[in-house]
C-alpha positions, 0 to 999 in steps of 0.5 A: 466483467472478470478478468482472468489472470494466468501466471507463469510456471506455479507460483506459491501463493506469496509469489503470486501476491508479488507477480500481480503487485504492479495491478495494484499500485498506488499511481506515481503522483500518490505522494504528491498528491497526498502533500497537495491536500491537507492531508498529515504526512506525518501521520502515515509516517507514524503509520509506518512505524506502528507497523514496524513495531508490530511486525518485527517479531514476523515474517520481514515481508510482513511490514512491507506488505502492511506499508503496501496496503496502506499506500493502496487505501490511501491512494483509493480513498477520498482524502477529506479537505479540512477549511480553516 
């Protein structure tokens, strides 16, 4: 089934990533849930600032929005549970 989406006034095209940016957001017990598992926080920190030094000749929105995606695919991806 299709969800058709209608926005207010016209938006641009970036304005229209933000308006529908609360569809799409990792659920609030994300960071939890990702201490929960053997999953390397530390990792998506380094994450972070590979994105920033990538980025910091763009646009600003630009490592904002990378974070962003990055927070939804881990949020939407199993993590995998190493055993010891």
């Amino acid at each position: 089934m299709r969800t058709t989406i209608t926005f207010p006034l016209k938006l641009s095209p970036l304005s229209t990533l933000f308006y529908i940016e609360s569809e799409h957001i990792p659920p609030s017990n994300y960071f939890h849930t990702l201490k929960a598992t053997d999953f390397d926080i530390s990792l998506k920190t380094h994450l972070i600032s590979f994105i920033s030094q990538l980025s910091c000749t763009f646009d600003p929105v630009l490592p904002y929005l990378a974070t962003n995606y990055l927070d939804r695919y881990l949020a939407n991806q199993p993590i995998l549970v190493t055993t010891h």
